[in-house]
MARVO-558884 format. One record per residue (C-alpha): z, y, x; residue in three letters. Coordinates in nm, 4 decimals, always signed. Example, Ala and Ser with C-alpha at 12.3 -4.5 7.8 and 13.67 -1.06 7.14 Angstrom:
2
pz:+0.7800&py:-0.4500&px:+1.2300&nuza:Ala
pz:+0.7140&py:-0.1060&px:+1.3670&nuza:Ser
***
This chain:
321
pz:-3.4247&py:+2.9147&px:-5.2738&nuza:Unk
pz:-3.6981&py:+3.1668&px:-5.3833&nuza:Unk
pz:-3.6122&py:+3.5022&px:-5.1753&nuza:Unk
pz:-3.7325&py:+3.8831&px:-5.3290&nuza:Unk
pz:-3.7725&py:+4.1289&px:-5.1025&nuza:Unk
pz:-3.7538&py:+4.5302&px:-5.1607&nuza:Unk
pz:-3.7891&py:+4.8088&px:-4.9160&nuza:Unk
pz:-3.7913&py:+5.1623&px:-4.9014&nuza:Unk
pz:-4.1225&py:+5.1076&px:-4.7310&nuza:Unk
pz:-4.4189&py:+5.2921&px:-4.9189&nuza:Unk
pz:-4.2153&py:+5.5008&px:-5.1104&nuza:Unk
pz:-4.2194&py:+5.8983&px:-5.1362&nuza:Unk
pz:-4.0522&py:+6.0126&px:-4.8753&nuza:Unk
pz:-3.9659&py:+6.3302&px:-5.0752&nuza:Unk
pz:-3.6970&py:+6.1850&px:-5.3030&nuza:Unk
pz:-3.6550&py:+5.8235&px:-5.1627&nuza:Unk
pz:-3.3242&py:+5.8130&px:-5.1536&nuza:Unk
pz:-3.3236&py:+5.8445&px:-5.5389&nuza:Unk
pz:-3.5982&py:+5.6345&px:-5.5964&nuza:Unk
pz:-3.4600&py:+5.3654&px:-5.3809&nuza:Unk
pz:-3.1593&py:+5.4101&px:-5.6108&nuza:Unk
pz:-3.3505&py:+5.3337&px:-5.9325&nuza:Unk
pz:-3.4925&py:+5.0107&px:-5.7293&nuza:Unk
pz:-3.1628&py:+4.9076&px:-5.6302&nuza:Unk
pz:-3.0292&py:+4.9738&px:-5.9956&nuza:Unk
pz:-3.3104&py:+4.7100&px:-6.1487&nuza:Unk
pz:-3.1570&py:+4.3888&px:-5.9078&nuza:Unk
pz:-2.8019&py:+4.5099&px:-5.8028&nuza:Unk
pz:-2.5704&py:+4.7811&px:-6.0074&nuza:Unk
pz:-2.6486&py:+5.1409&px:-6.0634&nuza:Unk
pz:-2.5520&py:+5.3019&px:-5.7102&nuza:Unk
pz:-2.6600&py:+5.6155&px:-5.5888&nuza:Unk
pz:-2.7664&py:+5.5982&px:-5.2130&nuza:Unk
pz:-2.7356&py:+5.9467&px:-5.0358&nuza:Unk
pz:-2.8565&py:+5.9714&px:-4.6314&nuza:Unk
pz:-2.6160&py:+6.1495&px:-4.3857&nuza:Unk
pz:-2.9936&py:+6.2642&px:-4.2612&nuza:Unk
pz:-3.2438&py:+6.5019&px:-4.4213&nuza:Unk
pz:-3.5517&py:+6.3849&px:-4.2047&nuza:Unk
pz:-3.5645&py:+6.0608&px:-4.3607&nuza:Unk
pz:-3.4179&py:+5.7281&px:-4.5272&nuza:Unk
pz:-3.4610&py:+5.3781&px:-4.4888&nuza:Unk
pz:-3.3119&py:+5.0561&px:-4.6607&nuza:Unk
pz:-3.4162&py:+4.7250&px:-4.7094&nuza:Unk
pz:-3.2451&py:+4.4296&px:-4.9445&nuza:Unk
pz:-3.3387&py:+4.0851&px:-4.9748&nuza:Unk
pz:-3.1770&py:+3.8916&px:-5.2651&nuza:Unk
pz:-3.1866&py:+3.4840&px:-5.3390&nuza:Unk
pz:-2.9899&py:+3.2680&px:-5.6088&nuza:Unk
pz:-2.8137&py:+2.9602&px:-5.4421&nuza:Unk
pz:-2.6797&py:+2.8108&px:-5.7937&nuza:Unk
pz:-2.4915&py:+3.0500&px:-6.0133&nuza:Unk
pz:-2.4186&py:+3.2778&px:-5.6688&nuza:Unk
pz:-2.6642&py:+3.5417&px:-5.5710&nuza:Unk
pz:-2.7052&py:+3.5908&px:-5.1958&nuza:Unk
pz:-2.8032&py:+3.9533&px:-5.1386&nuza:Unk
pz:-2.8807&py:+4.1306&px:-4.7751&nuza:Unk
pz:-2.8427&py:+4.4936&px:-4.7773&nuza:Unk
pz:-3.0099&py:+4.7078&px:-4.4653&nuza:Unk
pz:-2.9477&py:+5.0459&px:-4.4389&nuza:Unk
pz:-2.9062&py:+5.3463&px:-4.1919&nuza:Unk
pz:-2.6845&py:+5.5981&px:-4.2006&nuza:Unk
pz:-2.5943&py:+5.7213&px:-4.5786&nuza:Unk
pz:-2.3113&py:+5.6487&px:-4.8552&nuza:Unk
pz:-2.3562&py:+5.4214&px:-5.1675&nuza:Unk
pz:-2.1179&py:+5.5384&px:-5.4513&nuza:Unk
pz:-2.0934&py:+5.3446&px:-5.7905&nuza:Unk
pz:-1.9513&py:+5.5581&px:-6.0484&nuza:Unk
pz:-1.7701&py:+5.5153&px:-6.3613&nuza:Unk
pz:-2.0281&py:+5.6613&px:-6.6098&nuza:Unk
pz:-2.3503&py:+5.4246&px:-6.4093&nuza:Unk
pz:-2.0708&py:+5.1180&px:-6.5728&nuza:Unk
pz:-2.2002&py:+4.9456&px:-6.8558&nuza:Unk
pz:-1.9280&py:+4.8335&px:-7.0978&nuza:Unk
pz:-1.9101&py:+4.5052&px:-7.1967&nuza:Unk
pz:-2.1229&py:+4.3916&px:-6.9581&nuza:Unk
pz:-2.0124&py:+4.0463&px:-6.7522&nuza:Unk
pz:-1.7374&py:+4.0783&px:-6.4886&nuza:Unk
pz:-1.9193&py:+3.9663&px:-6.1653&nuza:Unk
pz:-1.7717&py:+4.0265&px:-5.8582&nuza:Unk
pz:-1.8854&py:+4.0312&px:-5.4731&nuza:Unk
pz:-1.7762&py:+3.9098&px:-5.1287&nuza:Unk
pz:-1.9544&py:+4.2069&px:-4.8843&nuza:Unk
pz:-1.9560&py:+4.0748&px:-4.5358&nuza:Unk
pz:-1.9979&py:+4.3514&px:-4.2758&nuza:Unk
pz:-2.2808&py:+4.1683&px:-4.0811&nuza:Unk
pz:-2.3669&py:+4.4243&px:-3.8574&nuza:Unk
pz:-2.2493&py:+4.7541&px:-3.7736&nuza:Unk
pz:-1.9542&py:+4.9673&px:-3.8920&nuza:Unk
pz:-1.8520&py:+5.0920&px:-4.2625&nuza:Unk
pz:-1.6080&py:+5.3109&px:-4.4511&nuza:Unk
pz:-1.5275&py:+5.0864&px:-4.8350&nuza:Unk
pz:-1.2842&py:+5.2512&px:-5.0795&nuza:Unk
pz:-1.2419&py:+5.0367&px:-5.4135&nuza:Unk
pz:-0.9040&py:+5.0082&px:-5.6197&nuza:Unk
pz:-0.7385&py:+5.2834&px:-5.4678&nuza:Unk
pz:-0.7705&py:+5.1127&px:-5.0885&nuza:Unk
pz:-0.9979&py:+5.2292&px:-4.8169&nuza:Unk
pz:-1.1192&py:+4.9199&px:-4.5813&nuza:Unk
pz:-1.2697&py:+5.0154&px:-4.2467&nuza:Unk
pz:-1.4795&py:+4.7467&px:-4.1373&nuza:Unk
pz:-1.6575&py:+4.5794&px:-3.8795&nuza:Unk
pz:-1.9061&py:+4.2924&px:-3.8138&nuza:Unk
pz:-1.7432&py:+4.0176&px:-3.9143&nuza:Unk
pz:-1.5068&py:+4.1502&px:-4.1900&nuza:Unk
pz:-1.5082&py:+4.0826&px:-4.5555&nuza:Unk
pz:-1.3970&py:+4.2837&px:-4.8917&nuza:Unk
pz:-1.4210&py:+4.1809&px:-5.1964&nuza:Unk
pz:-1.5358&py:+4.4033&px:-5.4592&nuza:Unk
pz:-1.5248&py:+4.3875&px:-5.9072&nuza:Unk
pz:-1.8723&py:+4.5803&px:-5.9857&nuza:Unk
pz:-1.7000&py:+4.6547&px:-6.3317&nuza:Unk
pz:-1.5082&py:+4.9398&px:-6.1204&nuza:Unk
pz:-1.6159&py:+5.2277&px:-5.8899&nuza:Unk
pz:-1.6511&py:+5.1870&px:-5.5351&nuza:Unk
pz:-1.7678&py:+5.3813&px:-5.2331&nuza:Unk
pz:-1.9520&py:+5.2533&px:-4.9211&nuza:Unk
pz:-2.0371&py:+5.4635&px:-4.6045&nuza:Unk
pz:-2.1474&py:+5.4067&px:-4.2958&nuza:Unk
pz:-2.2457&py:+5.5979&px:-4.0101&nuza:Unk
pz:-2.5131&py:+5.4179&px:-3.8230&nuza:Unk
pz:-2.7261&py:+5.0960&px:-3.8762&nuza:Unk
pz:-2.5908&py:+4.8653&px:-4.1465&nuza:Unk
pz:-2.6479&py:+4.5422&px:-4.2641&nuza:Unk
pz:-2.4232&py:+4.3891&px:-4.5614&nuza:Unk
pz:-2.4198&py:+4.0241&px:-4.7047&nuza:Unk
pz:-2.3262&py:+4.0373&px:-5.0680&nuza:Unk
pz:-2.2029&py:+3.7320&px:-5.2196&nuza:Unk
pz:-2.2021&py:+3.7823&px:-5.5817&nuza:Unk
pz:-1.9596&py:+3.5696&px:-5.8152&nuza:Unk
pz:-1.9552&py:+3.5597&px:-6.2035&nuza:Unk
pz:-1.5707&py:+3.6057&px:-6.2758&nuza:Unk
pz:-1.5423&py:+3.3165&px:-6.4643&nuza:Unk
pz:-1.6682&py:+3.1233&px:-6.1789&nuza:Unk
pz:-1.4832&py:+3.3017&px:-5.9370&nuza:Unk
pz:-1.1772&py:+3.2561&px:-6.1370&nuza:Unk
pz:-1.1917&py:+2.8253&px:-6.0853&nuza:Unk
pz:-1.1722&py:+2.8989&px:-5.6996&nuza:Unk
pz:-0.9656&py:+3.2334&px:-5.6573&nuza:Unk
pz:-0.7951&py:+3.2424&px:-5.9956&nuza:Unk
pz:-0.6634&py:+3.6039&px:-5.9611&nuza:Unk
pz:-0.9178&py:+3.8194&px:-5.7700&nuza:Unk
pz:-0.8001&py:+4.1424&px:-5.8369&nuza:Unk
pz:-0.4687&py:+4.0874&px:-5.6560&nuza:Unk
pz:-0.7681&py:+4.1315&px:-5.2824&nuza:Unk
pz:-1.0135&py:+4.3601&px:-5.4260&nuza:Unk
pz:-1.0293&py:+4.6573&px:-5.1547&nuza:Unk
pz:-0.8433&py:+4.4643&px:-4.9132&nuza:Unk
pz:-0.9994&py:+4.3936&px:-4.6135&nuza:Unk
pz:-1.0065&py:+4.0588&px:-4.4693&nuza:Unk
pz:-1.0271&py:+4.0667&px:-4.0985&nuza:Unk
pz:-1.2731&py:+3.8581&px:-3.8970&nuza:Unk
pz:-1.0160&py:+3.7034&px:-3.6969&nuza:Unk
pz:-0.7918&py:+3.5876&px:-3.9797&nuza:Unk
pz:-0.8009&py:+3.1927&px:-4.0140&nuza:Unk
pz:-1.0749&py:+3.0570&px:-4.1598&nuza:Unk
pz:-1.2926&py:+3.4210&px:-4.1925&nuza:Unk
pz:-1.5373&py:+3.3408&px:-3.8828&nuza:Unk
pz:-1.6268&py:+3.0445&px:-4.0229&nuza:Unk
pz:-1.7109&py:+3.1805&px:-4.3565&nuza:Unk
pz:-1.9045&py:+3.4573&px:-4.1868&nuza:Unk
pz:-2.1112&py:+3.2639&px:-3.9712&nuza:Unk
pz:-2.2083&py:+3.0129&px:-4.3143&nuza:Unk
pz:-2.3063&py:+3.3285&px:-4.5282&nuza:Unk
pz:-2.4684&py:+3.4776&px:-4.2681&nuza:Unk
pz:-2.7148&py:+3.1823&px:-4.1901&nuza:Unk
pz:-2.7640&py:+3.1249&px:-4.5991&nuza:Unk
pz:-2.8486&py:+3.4837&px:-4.6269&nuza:Unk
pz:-3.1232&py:+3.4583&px:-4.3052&nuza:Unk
pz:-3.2326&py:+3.1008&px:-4.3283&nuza:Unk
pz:-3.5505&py:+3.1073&px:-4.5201&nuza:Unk
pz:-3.4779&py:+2.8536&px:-4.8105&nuza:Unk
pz:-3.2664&py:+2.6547&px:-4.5254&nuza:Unk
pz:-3.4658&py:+2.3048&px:-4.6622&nuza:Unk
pz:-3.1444&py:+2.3683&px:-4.9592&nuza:Unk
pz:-3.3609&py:+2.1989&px:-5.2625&nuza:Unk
pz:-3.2781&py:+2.2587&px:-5.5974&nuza:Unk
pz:-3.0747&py:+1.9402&px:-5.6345&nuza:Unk
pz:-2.8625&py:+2.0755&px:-5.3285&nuza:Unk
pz:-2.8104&py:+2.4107&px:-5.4580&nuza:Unk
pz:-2.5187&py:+2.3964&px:-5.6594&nuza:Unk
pz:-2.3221&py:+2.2059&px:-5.4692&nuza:Unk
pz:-2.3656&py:+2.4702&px:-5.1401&nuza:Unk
pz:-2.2943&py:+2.6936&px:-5.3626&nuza:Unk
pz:-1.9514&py:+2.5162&px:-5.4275&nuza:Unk
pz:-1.9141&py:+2.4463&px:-5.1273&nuza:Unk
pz:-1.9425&py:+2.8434&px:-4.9641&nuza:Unk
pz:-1.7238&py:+2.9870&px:-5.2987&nuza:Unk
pz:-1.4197&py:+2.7191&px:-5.1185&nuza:Unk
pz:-1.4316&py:+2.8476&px:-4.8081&nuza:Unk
pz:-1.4148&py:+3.1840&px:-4.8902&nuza:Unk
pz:-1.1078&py:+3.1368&px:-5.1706&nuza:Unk
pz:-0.9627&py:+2.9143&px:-4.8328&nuza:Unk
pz:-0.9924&py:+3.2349&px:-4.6071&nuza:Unk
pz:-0.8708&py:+3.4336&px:-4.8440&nuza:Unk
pz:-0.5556&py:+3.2041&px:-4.9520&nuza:Unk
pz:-0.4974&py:+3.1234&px:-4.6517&nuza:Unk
pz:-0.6049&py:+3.4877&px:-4.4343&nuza:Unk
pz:-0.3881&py:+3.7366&px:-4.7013&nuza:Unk
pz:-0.0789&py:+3.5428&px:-4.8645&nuza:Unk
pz:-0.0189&py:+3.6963&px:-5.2175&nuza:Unk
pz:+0.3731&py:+3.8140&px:-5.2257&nuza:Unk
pz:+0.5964&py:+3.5600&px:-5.4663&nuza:Unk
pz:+0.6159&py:+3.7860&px:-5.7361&nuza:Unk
pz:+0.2232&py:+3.7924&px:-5.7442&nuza:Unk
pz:+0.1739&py:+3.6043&px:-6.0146&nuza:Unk
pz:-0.1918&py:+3.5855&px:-6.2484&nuza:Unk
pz:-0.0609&py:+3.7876&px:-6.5079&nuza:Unk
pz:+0.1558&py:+4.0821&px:-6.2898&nuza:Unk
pz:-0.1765&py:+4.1274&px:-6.0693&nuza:Unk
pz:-0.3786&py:+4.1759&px:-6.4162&nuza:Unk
pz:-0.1372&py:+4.3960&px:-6.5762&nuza:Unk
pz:-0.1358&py:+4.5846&px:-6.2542&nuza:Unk
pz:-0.5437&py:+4.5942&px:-6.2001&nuza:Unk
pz:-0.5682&py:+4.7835&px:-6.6068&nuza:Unk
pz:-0.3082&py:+5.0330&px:-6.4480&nuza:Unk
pz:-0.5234&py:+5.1159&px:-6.1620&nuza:Unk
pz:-0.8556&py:+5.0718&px:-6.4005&nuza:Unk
pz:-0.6871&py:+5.3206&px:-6.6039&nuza:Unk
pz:-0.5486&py:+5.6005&px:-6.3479&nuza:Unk
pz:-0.9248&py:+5.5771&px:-6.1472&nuza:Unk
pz:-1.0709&py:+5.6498&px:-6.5173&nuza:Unk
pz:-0.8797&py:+5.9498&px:-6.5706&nuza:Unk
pz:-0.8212&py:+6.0620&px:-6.1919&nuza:Unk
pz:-0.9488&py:+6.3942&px:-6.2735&nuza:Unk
pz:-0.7305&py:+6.4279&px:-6.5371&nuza:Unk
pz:-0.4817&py:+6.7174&px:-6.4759&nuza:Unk
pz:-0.1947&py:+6.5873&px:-6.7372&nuza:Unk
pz:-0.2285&py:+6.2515&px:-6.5418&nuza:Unk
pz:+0.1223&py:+6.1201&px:-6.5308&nuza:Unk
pz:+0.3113&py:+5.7941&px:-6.5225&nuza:Unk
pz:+0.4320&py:+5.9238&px:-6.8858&nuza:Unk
pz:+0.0646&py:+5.9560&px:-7.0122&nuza:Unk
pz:-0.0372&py:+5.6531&px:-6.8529&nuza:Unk
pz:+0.2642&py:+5.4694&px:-7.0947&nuza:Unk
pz:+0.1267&py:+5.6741&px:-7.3607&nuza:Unk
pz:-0.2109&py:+5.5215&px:-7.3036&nuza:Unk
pz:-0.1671&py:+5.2050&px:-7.1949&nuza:Unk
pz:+0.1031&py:+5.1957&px:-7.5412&nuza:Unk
pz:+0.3730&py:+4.9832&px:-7.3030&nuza:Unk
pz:+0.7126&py:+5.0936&px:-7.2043&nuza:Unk
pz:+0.7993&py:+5.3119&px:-6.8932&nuza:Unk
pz:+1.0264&py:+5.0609&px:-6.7316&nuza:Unk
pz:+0.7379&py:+4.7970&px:-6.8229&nuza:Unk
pz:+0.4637&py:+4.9974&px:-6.6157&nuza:Unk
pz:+0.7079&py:+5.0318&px:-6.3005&nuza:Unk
pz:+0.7637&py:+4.7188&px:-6.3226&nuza:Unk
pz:+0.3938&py:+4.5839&px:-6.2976&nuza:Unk
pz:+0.3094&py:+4.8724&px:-6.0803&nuza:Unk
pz:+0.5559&py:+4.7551&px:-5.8024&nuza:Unk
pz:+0.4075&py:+4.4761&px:-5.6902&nuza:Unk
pz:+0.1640&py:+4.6967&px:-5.5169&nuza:Unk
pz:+0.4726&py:+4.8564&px:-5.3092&nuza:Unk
pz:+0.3765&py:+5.1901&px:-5.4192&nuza:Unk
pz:+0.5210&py:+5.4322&px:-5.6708&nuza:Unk
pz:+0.2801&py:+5.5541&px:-5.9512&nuza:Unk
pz:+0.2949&py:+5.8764&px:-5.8463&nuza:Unk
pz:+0.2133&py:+5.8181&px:-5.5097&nuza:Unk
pz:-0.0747&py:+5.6407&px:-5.5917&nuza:Unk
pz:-0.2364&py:+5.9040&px:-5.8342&nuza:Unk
pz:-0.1621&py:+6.1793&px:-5.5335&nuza:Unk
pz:-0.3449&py:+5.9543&px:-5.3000&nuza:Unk
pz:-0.5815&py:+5.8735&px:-5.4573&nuza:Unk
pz:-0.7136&py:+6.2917&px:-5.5351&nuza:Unk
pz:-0.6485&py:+6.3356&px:-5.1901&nuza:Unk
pz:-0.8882&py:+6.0735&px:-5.0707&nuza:Unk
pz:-1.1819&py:+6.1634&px:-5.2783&nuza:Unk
pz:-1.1268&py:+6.5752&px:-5.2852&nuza:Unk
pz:-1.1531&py:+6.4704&px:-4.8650&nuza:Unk
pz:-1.4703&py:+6.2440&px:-4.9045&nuza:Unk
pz:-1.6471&py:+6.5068&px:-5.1215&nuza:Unk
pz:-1.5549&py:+6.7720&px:-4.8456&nuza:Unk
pz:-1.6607&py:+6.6067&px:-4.5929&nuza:Unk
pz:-1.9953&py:+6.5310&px:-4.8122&nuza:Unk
pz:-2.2923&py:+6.7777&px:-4.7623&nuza:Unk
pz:-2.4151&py:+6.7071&px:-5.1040&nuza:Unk
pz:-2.1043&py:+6.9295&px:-5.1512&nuza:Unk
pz:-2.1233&py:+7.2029&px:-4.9055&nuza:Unk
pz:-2.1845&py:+7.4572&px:-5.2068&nuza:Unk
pz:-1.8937&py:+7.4322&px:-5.4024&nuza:Unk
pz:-1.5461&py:+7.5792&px:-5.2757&nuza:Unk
pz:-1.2493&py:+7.3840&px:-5.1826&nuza:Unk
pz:-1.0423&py:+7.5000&px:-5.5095&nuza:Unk
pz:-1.3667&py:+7.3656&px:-5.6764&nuza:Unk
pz:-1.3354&py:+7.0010&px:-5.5659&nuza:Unk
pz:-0.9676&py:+7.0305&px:-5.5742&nuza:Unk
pz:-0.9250&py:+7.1074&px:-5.9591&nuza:Unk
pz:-1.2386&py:+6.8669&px:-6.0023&nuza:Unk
pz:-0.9799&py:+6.6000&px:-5.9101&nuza:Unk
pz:-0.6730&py:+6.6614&px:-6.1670&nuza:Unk
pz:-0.5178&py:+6.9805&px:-5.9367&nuza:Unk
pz:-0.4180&py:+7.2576&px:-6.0515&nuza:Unk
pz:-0.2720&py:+7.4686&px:-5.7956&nuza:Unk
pz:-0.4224&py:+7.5361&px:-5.4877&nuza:Unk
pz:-0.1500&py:+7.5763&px:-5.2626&nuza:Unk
pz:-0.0066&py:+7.2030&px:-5.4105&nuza:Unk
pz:-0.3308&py:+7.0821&px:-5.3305&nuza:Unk
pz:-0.3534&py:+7.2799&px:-4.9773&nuza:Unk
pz:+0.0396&py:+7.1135&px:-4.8638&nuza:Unk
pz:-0.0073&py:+6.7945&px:-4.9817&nuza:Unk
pz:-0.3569&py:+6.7604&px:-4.8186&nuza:Unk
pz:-0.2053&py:+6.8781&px:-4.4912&nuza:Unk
pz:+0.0569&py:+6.6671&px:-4.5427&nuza:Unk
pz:-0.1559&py:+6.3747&px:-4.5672&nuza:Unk
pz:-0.4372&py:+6.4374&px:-4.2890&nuza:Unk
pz:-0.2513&py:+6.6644&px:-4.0510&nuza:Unk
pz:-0.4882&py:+6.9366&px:-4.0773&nuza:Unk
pz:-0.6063&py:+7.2133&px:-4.3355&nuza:Unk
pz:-0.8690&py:+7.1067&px:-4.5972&nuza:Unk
pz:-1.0910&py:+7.4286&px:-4.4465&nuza:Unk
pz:-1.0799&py:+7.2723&px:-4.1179&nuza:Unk
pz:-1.1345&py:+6.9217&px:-4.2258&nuza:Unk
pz:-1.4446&py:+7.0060&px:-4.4366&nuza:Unk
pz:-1.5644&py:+7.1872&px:-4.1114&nuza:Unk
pz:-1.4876&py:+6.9506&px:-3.8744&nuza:Unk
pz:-1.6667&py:+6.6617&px:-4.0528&nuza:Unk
pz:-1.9263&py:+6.8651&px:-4.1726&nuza:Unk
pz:-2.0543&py:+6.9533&px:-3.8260&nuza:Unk
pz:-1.9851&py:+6.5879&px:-3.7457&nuza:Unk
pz:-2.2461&py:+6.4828&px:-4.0056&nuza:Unk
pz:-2.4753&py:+6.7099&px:-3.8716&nuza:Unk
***
């Protein structure tokens, strides 16, 4: 297995953070990597193919990693990825579900939707990246665990931790090219195993409820900011029946509506607590994200976090610093 290797090493340390984004952009997907720190940035990624699976080991300290709609090509292949927390601590929020994880954890991620990575001290990710039709002959409905975390000490997850973390560090591991695909085979059952086995789909969760469901999300995180966002609009859009998209929703557990308030709630709070952000006002982000009334915005948010958005926005902002 021939390894690359790319590092923020030698470049400008005015503007790294964006140029290491441009870097990332030519191997990975089009992220943009901002440091909780000023003084400096540092990341490192080492990437090898192991058959049609690309084993990629992300180093970073302290900063976020968003991927956003309009950095998603259309069209383009549906490949997913299996991050394994390897070391350290991080914040993921993908689908509408926020996954705090630890060494030892997995998520799995579609890099055809936007997702959100943070962490808060040294970090070092695995990234097991499928092709969806691959993916699909070992976990044949992926979408039904994007976002979900799957805990280190559920089943057969340690195991599966400890393999992709020596294929990630081993340096070709004496795996010729003969050998290759059939590790490769090999690793992609043992996760689908921990993840059958780790997070039980519910009865109802068949192949085609958990797509239907996945274009509802697709389509409510597409027009989030949308202030005429509404189960009707989303039947209007989608062109299927009301009682239809209840139905499909439900398997989730929660109501459309619930979902879209969420969902503004949890990004209007990560922008706040964001100093990237720190110029625009609170009525600013919240009408950004589809509000438009304040006070709705100021209940529900203290409804949500048990605190004022004013106070929240302070409290983490002096937190980052």
């Amino acid at each position: 297995m021939a390894r690359e290797f790319l590092s923020t090493a030698g470049l400008p340390i005015d503007g790294r953070a964006a140029a290491w984004s441009e870097l990332y952009a030519t191997r990975m997907s089009h992220c943009e990597f901002t440091p909780r720190s000023k003084s400096g940035f540092d990341a490192e990624l080492s990437i090898e193919s192991l058959g049609p699976v690309k084993l990629a080991r992300l180093t970073v300290e302290p900063c976020s990693v968003e991927l956003k709609q309009s950095s998603i090509a259309r069209n383009a292949p549906r490949l997913y990825n299996f991050l394994l927390q390897a070391e350290g601590a991080s914040t993921f929020v993908h689908c509408g579900k926020e996954s705090e994880l630890e060494a030892g954890d997995f998520v799995l991620c579609d890099t055809g939707l936007p997702h959100f990575f943070r962490t808060d001290g040294h970090s070092v990710t695995v990234m097991v990246r499928v092709p969806g039709n691959v993916l699909r002959t070992y976990l044949p409905t992926p979408e039904q665990y994007c976002g979900q975390r799957l805990g280190r000490a559920s089943g057969l997850t340690g195991a599966v931790a400890a393999m992709t973390r020596e294929l990630s560090t081993s340096e070709g591991g004496g795996i010729g090219p003969d050998s290759e695909e059939r590790v490769a085979r090999y690793l992609l059952e043992m996760i689908s195993m921990a993840y059958t086995s780790g997070m039980a789909p519910s009865e109802e969760a068949t192949a085609i409820a958990w797509q239907r469901r996945k274009d509802v999300i697709e389509y409510i995180e597409l027009n989030l900011r949308d202030p005429q966002l509404s189960p009707a609009s989303i039947s209007k859009g989608l062109r299927v029946s009301p009682r239809y998209l209840r139905t499909v929703f439900s398997s989730g557990g929660e109501k459309m509506g619930s979902y879209i308030l969420r969902r503004r709630l949890e990004e209007c709070a990560r922008q706040m607590a964001n100093p990237a952000w720190k110029a625009h006002t609170l009525t600013e982000i919240a009408f950004s994200w589809g509000f438009n009334s304040a006070a709705h915005f100021t209940r529900t948010f203290h409804q949500k976090y048990g605190i004022a958005p004013r106070e929240y926005r302070r409290l983490h902002l002096e937190e980052g610093n």
